[in-house]
KESEZA-702650 format. One record per residue (C-alpha): residue number from 0; x, y, z. Coordinates in nm, 4 decimals. Each point is the difference from the previous one (the first is absolute). Example, Ala and Ser with C-alpha at 12.3 -4.5 7.8 and 13.67 -1.06 7.14 Angstrom:
<atoms>
<atom><nr>0</nr><xx>1.2300</xx><yy>-0.4500</yy><zz>0.7800</zz></atom>
<atom><nr>1</nr><xx>0.1370</xx><yy>0.3440</yy><zz>-0.0660</zz></atom>
</atoms>
This chain:
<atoms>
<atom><nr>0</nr><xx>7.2687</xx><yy>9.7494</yy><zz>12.2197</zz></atom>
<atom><nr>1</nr><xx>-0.0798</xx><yy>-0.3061</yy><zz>-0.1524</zz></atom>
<atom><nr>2</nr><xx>0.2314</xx><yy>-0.0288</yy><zz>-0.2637</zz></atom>
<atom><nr>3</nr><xx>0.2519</xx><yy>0.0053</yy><zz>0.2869</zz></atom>
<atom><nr>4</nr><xx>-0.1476</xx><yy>-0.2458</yy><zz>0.1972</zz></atom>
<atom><nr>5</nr><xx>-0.0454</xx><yy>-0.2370</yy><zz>-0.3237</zz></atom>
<atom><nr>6</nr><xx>0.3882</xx><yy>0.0991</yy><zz>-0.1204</zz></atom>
<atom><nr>7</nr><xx>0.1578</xx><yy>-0.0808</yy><zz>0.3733</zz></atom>
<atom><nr>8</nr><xx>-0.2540</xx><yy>-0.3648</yy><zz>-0.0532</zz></atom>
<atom><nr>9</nr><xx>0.2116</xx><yy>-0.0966</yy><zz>-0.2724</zz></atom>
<atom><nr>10</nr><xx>0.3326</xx><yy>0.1459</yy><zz>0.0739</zz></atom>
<atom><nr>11</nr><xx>-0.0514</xx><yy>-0.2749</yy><zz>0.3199</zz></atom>
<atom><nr>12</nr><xx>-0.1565</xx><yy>-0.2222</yy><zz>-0.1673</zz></atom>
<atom><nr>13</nr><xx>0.3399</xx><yy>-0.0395</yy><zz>-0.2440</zz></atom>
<atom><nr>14</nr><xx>0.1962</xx><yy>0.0401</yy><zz>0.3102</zz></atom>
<atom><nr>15</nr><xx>-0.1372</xx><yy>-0.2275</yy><zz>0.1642</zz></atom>
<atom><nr>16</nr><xx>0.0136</xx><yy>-0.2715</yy><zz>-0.3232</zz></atom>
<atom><nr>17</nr><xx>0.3984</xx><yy>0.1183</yy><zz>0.0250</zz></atom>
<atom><nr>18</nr><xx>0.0078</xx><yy>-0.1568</yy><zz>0.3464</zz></atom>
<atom><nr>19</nr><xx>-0.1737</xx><yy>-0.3207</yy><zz>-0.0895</zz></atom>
<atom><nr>20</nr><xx>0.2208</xx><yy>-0.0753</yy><zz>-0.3119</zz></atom>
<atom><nr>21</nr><xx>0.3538</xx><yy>0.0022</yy><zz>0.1548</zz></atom>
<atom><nr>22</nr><xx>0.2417</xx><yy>-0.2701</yy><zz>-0.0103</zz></atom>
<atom><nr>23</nr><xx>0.2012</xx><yy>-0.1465</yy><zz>0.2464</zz></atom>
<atom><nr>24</nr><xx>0.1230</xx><yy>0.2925</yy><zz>0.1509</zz></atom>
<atom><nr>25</nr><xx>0.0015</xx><yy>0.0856</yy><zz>0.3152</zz></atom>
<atom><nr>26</nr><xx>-0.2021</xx><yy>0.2924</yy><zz>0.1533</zz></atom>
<atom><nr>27</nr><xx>0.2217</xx><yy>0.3082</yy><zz>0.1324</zz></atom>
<atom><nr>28</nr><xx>0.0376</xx><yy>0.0254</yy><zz>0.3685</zz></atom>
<atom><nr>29</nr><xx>-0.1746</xx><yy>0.3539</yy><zz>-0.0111</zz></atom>
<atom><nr>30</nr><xx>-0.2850</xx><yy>-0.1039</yy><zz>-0.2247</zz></atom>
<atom><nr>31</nr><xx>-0.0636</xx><yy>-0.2903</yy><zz>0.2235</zz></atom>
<atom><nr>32</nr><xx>-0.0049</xx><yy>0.1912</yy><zz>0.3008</zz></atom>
<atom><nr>33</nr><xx>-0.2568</xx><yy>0.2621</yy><zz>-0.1521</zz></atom>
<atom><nr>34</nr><xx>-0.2056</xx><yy>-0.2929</yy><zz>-0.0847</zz></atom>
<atom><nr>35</nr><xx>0.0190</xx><yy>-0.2507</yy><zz>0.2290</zz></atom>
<atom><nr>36</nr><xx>0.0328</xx><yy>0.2078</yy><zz>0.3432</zz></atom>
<atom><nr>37</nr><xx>-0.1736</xx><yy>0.3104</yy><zz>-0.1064</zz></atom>
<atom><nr>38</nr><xx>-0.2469</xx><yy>-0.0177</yy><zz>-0.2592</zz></atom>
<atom><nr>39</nr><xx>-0.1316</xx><yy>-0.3785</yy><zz>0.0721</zz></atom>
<atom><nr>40</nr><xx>-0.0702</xx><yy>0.1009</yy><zz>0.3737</zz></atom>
<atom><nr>41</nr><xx>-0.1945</xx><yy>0.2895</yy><zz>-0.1625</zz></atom>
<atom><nr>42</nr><xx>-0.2018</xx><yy>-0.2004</yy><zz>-0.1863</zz></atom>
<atom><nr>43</nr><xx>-0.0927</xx><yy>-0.2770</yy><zz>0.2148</zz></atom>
<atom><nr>44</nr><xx>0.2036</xx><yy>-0.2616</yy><zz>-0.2250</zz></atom>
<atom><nr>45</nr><xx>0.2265</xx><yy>-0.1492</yy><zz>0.3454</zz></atom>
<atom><nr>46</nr><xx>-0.0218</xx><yy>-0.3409</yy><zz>-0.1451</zz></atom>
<atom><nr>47</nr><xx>0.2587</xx><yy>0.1025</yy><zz>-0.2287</zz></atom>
<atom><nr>48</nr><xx>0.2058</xx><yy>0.2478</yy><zz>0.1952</zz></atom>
<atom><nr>49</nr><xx>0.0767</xx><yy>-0.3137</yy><zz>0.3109</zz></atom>
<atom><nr>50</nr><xx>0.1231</xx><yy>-0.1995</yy><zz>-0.3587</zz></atom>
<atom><nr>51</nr><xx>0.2088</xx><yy>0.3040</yy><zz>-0.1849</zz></atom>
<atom><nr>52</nr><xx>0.0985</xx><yy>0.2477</yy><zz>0.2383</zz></atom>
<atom><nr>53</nr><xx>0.3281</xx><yy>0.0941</yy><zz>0.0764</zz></atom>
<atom><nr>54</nr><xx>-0.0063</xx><yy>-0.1424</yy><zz>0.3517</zz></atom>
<atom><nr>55</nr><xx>-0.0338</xx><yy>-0.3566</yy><zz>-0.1654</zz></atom>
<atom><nr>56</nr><xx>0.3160</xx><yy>-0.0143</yy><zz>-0.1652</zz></atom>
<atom><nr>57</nr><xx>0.0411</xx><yy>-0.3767</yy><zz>0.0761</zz></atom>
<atom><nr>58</nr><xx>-0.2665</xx><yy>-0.0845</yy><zz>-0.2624</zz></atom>
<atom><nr>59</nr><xx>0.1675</xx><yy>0.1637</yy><zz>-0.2955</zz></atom>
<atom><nr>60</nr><xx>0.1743</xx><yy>-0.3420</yy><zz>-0.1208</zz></atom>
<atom><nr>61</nr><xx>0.3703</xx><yy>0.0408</yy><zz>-0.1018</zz></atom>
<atom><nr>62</nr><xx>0.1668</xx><yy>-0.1209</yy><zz>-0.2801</zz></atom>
<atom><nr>63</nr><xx>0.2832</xx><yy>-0.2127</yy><zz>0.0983</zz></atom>
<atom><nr>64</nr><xx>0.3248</xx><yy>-0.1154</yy><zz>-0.2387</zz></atom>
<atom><nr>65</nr><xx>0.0042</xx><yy>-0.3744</yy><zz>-0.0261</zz></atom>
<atom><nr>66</nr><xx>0.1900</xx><yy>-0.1091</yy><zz>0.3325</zz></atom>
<atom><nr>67</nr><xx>-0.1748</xx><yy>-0.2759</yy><zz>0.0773</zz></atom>
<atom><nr>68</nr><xx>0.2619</xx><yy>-0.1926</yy><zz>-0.2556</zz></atom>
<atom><nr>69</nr><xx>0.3126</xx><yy>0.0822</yy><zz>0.2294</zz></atom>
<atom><nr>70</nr><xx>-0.1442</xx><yy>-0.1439</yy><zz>0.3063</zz></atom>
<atom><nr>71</nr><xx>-0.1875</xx><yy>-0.2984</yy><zz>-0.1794</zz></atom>
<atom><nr>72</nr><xx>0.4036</xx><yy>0.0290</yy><zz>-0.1294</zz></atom>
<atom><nr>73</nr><xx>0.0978</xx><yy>-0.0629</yy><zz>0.3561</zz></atom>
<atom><nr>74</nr><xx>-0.1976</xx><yy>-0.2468</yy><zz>0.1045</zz></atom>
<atom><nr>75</nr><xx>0.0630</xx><yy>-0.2109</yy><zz>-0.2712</zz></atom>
<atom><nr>76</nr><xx>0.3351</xx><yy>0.0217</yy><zz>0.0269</zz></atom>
<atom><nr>77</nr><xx>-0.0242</xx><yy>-0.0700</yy><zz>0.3618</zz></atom>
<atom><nr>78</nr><xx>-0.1805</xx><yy>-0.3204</yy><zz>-0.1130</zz></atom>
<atom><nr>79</nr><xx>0.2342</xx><yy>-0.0581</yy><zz>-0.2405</zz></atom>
<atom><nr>80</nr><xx>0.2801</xx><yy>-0.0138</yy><zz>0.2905</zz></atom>
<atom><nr>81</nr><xx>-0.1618</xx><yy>-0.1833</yy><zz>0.2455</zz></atom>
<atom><nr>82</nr><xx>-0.1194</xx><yy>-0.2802</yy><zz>-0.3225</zz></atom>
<atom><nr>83</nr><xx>0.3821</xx><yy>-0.0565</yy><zz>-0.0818</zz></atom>
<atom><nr>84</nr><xx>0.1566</xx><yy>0.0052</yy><zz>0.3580</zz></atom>
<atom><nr>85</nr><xx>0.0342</xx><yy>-0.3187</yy><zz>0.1946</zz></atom>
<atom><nr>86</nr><xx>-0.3694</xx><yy>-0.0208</yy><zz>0.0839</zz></atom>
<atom><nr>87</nr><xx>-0.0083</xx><yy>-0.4053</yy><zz>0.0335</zz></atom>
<atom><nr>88</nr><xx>0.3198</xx><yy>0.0258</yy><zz>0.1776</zz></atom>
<atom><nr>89</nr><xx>0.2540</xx><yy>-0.2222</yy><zz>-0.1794</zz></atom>
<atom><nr>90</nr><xx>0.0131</xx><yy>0.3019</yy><zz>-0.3128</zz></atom>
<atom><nr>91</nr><xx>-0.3035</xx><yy>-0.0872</yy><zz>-0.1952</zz></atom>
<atom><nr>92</nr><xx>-0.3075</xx><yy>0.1322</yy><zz>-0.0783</zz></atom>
<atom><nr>93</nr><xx>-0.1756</xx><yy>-0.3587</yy><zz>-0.0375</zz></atom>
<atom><nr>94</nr><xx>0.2013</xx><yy>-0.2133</yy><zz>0.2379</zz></atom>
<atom><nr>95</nr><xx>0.2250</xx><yy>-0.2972</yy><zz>-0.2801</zz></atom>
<atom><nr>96</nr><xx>-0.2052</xx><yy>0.1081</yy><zz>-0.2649</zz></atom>
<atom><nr>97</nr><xx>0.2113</xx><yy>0.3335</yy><zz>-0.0494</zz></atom>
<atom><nr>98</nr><xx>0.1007</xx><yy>0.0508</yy><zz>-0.3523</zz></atom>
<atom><nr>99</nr><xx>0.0678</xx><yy>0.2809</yy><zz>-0.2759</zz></atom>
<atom><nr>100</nr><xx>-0.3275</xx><yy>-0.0741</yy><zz>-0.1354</zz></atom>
<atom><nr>101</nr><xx>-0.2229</xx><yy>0.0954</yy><zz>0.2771</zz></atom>
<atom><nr>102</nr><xx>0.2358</xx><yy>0.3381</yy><zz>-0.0077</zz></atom>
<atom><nr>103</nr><xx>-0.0788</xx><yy>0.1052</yy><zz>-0.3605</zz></atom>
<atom><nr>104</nr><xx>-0.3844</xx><yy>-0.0755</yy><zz>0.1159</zz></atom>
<atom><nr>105</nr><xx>0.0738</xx><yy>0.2059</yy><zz>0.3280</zz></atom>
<atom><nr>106</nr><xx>0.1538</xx><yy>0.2860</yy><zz>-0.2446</zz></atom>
<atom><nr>107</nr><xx>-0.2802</xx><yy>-0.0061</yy><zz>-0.2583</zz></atom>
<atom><nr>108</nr><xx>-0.2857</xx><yy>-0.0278</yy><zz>0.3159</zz></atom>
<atom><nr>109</nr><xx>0.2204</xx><yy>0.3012</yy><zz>0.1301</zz></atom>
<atom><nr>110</nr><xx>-0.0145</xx><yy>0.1953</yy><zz>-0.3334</zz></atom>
<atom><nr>111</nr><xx>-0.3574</xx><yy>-0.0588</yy><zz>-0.1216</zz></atom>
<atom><nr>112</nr><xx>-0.0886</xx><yy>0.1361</yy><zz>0.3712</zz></atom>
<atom><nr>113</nr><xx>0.2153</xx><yy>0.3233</yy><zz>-0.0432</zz></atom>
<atom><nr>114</nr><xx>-0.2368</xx><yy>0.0259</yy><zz>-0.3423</zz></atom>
<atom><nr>115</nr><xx>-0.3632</xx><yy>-0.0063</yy><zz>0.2273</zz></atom>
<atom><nr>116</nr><xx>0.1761</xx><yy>0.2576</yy><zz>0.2524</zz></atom>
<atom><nr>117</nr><xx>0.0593</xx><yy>0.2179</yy><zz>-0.2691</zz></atom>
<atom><nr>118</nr><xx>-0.3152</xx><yy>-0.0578</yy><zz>-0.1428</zz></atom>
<atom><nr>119</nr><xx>-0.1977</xx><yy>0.0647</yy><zz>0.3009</zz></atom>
<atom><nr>120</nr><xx>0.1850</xx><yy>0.2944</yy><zz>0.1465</zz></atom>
<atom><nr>121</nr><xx>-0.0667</xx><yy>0.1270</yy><zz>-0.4024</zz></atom>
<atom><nr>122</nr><xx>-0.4073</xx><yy>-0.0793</yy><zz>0.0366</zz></atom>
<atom><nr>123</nr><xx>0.0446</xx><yy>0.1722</yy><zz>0.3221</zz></atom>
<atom><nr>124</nr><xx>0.1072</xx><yy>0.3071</yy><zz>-0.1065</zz></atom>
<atom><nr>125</nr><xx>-0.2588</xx><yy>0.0060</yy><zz>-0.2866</zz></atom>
<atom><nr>126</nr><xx>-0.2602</xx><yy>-0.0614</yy><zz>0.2410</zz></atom>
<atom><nr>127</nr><xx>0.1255</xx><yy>0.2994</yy><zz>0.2522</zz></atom>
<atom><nr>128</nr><xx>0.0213</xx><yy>0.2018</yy><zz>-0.3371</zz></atom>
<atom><nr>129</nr><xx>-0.3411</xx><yy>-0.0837</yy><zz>-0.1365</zz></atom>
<atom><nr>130</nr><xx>-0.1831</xx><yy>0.0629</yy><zz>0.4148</zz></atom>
<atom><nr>131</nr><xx>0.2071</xx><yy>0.3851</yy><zz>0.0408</zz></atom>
<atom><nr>132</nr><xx>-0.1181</xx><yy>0.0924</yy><zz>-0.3680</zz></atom>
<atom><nr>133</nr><xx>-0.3419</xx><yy>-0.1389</yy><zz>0.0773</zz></atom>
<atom><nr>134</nr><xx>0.0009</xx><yy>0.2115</yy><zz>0.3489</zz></atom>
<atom><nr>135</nr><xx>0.1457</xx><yy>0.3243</yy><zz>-0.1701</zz></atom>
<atom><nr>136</nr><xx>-0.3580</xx><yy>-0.0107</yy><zz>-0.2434</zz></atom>
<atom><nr>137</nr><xx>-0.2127</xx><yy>-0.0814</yy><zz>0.2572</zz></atom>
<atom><nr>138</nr><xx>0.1534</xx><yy>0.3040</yy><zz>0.1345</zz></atom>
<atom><nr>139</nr><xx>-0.0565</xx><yy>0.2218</yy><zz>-0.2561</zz></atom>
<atom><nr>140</nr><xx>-0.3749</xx><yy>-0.1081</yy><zz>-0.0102</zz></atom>
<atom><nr>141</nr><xx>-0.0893</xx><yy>0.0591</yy><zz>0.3475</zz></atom>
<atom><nr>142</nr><xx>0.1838</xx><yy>0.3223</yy><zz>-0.0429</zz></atom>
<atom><nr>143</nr><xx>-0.2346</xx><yy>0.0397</yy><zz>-0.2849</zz></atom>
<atom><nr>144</nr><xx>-0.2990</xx><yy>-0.0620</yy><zz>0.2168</zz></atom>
<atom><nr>145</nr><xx>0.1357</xx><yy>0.2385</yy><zz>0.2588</zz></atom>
<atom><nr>146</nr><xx>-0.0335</xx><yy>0.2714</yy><zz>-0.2641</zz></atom>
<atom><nr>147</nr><xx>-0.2826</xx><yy>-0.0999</yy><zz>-0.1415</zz></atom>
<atom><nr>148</nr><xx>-0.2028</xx><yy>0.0249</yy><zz>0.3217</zz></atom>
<atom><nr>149</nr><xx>0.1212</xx><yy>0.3359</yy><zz>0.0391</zz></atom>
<atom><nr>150</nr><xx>-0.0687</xx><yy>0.1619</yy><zz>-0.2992</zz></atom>
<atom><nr>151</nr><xx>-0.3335</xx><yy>-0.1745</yy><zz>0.0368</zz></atom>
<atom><nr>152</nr><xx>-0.0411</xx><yy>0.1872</yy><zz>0.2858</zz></atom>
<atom><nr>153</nr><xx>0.1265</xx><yy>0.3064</yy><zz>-0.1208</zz></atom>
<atom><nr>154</nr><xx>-0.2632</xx><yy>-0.0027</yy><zz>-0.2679</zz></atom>
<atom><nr>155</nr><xx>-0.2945</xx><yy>-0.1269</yy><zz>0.1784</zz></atom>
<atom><nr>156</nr><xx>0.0534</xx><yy>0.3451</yy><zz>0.2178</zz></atom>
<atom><nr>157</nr><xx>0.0812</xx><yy>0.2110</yy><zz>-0.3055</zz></atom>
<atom><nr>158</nr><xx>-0.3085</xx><yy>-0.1343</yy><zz>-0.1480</zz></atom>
<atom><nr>159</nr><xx>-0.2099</xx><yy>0.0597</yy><zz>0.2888</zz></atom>
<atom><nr>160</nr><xx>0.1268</xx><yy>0.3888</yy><zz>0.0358</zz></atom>
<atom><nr>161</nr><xx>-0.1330</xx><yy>0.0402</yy><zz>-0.3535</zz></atom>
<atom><nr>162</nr><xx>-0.3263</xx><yy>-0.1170</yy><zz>0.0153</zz></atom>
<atom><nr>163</nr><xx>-0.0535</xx><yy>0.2038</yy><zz>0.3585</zz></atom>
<atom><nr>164</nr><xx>0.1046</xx><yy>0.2688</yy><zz>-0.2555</zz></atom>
<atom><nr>165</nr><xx>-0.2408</xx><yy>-0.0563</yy><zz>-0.2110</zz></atom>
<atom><nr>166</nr><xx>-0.2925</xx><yy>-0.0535</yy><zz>0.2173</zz></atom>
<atom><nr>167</nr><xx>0.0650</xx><yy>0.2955</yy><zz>0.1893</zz></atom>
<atom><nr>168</nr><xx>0.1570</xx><yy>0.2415</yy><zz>-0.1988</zz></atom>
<atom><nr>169</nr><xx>0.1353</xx><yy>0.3380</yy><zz>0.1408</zz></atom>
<atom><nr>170</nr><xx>-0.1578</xx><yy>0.3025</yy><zz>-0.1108</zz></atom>
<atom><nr>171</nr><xx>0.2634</xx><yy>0.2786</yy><zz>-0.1487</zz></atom>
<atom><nr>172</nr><xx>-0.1156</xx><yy>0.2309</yy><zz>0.3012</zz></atom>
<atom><nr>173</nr><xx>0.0918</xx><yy>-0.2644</yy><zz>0.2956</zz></atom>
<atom><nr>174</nr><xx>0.3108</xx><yy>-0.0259</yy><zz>0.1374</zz></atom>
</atoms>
């Protein structure tokens, strides 16, 4: 009995390392919902169920496609529009002082700000990347914990049906 007990320890025990090694991938629906709703409820770990259940979808953080460049796109060019309209009234940007010059310095302003846009919607998306991969491991760990509890558990009781065993053993006559 246990040799079982001991073999079940370490076929958790890797299990369990399994769960705390993963990557950035995310944690199936159904294993989450074993976890998180059922087994963390069952062994008292709540903290992490309110963060990692299913019912708190909202948390999971999404990866989003760099947008923000097509309406930092937009604006700009909206900018861009109003900049070179008749803003001072008689068709120049500067009142007199309008001349191809301040254009070309208009157009290069106008380009090097296009660059930061795209440089910031970039760092953006790296940043949204590097937070969901981050989330998906801390995921797997308190998934980990879930399971370790439990088979804590498990064996603490397995443990304690053996030695009642041996300190009162049955005799071959009683049933």
């Amino acid at each position: 009995m246990i040799t079982i007990v001991v073999t079940a320890s370490i076929i958790s025990t890797i299990f369990i390392s399994q769960l705390h090694h993963r990557g950035a991938v995310p944690l199936p629906r159904l294993l989450r919902v074993i976890t998180f709703n059922l087994l963390a409820r069952l062994v008292c770990l709540n903290s992490l169920r309110k963060v990692h259940s299913t019912i708190n979808d909202s948390a999971r953080p999404e990866i989003s496609t760099p947008t923000a460049t097509a309406s930092c796109k937009l604006k700009l060019m909206a900018g861009r529009q109003h900049a070179l309209s008749n803003s001072c009234g008689d068709g120049s940007l500067l009142g007199d002082e309008w001349d191809t010059s301040d254009h070309k310095h208009l157009v290069s302003i106008d380009n090097k700000l296009e660059l930061i846009i795209e440089c910031l919607a970039e760092y953006e998306y790296r940043r949204n990347e590097e937070n969901s991969a981050q989330f998906m491991r801390e995921e797997w760990h308190a998934a980990g914990k879930v399971f370790d509890r439990f088979f804590f558990a498990i064996y603490i009781l397995l443990m304690g049906i053996i030695t009642v065993n041996f300190l009162f053993p049955t005799k071959p006559g009683d049933t």
